[in-house]
N, C-alpha and C positions, 0 to 999 in steps of 0.2 A: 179433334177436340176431346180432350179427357167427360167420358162421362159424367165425372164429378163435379162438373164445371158448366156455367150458362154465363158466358162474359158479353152482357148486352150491347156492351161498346166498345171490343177489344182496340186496347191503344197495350203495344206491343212495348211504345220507348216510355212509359209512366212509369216515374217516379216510385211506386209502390203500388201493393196490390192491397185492394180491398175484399176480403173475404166476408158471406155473409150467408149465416145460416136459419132458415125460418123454426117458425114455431110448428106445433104439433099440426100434423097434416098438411102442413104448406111445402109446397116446392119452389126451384131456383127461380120460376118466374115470376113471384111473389117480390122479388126485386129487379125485375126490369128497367122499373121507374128511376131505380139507381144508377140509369146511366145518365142520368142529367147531372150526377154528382162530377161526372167527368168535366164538363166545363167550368167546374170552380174548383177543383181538387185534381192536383197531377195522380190520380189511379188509375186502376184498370180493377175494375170491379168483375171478383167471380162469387156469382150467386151459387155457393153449395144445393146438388141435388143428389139426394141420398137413396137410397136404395128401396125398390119402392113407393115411390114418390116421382110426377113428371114424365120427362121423359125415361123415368126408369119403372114406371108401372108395373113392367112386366115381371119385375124379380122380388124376391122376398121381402116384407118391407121388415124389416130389421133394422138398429143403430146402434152401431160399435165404434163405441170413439176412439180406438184403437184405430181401426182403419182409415175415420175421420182425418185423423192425426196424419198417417202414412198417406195420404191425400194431398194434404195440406202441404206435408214436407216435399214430397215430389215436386210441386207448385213454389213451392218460397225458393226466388231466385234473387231478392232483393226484400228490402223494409217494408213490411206488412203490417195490417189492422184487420182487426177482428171482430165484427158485427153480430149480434145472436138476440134473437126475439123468444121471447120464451121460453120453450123449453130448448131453442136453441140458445137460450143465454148460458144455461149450466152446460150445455155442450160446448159451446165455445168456450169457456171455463177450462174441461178439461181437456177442451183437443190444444190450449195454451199452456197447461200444466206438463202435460206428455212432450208437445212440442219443446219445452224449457228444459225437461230430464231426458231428454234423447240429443240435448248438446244444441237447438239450433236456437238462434238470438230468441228473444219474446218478442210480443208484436210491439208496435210503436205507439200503440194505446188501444187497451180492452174493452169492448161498448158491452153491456149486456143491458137488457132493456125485458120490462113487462114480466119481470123474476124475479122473487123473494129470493135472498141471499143463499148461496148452499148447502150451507149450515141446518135451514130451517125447513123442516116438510113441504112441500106444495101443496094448493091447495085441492082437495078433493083426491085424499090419495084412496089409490085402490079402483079410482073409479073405470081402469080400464077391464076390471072382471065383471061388470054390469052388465045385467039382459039386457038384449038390444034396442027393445020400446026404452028403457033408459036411461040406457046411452045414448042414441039418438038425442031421446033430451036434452041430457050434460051438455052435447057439441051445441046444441041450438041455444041453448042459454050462455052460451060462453060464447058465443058470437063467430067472426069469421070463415064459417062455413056458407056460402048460397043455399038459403031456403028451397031455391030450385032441388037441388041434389035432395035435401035431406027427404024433400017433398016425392021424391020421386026413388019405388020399389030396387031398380035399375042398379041405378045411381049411385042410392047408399051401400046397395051390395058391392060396388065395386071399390068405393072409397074410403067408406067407414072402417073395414079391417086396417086400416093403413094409419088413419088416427087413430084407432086402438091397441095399434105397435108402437105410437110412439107417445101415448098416453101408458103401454107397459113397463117403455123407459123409464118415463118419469118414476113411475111407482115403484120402480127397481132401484133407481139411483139412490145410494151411499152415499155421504160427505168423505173423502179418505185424509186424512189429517197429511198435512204435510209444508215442506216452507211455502208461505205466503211469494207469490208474483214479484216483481221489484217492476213491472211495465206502469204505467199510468192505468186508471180504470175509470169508467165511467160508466156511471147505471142510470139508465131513465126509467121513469115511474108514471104515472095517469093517476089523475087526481081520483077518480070516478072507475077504478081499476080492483074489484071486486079478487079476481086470479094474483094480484100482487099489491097489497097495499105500500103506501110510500112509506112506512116505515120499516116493512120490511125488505123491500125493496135496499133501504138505507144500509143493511146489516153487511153490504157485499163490501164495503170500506175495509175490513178485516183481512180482506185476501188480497192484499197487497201493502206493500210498503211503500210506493211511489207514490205518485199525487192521486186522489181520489176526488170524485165529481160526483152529487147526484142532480139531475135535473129532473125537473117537476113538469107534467105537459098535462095539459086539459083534454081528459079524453077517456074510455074507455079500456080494454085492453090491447084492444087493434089501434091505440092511435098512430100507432107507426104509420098506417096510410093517411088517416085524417090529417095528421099534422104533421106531415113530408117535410113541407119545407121549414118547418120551424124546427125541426130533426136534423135535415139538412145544414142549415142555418149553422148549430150545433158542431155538428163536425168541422166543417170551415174554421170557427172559430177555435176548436182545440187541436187542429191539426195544420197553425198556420205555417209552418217547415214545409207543410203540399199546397197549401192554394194559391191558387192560380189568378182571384178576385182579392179586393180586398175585402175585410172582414167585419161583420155585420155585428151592430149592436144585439145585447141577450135578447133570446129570441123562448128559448128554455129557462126556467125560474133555478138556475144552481143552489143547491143548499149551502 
């Protein structure tokens, strides 16, 4: 199995593959849980693990969406979707824009989720040059790290550099002006989402020209895990060409 790749439920003859990349510090198995999406969606879901991060601890943690890209393309052997949580939503972003200018199809609808539009700063930029009494904070106030880790000397030494490579992306990344998408896009927001408000959240409409969605969900910035299945739900419903069920009244508030 390719490094880059954690396919919790490999189905070899699906339909499509489901690409999905985490937020700052998260690894591939931050979507495990997505292999439940298998039995209502013909995919084969591969949770991106980047370097760094996971089972990849042991090397630089670095992120070059360049290589994201030459990852992905290796991998696209059929109709693909593209999943990204945070700061994995402007990577997914542009491992679609690379993947579009390197000649191969775009996916069959772009999820970014829990990310102000690319256009618009993020929030707390800069914040991965911060002292570590700090930093520590920022990660604890923005949630999804275990209080265990941060609580513990060990711990943070081992994992905190790894969100603070990929809190340097963030503060690195550029918008690079260029033609708008023509794929379907779709951005979810949390009502109660301090790191991406729903309006700015809304601003991702722009970068594309196909159909745009934004869905509204109750929750924090991690609701992706809180509200799974109403996420879930979601995809079924705009990717009815794959499912397998049939499909569920709104589950996510669309704008």
């Amino acid at each position: 199995m390719s490094r880059w790749f954690l396919r919790p439920a490999p189905r070899a003859d699906a339909a499509a593959k489901l690409f999905c990349l985490p937020y700052a510090g998260g690894t591939a198995a931050t979507f495990r849980r997505w292999a439940a999406l298998a039995d209502r969606l013909d995919v084969d879901v591969h949770a991106v693990e980047l370097p760094g991060h996971g089972r990849r601890l042991g090397e630089p943690a670095a992120i070059d969406a360049d290589a994201v890209a030459d990852a992905l393309a290796a991998a696209i052997d059929r109709p693909y979707v593209i999943f990204g949580h945070s700061l994995g939503a402007r990577l997914a972003f542009e491992v679609s824009r690379r993947l579009r200018d390197g000649g191969a199809a775009e996916p069959v609808r772009l999820y970014v989720s829990g990310s102000p539009g690319p256009r618009l700063p993020r929030v707390g930029i800069g914040d991965s040059r911060l002292p570590p009494a700090e930093f520590t904070a920022r990660v604890a106030r923005m949630g999804g790290t275990p209080a265990a880790i941060l609580a513990d000397r060990e711990l943070r030494e081992l994992f905190l550099p790894t969100i603070r490579a990929d809190f340097a992306w963030g503060d690195g990344y550029r918008y690079r002006p260029a033609p708008p998408l023509s794929c379907p896009l779709s951005a979810f927001a949390a009502t109660a989402d301090p790191e991406a408000p729903v309006g700015q959240v809304a601003t991702w409409s722009t970068e594309t020209t196909g159909p745009f969605a934004l869905h509204r969900f109750d929750g924090d910035h991690f609701f992706l895990h809180d509200r799974f299945a109403e996420l879930a739900d979601t995809l079924v419903r705009e990717l009815p060409e794959l499912a397998t069920t049939p499909t569920v009244p709104n589950a996510g508030q669309p704008a």
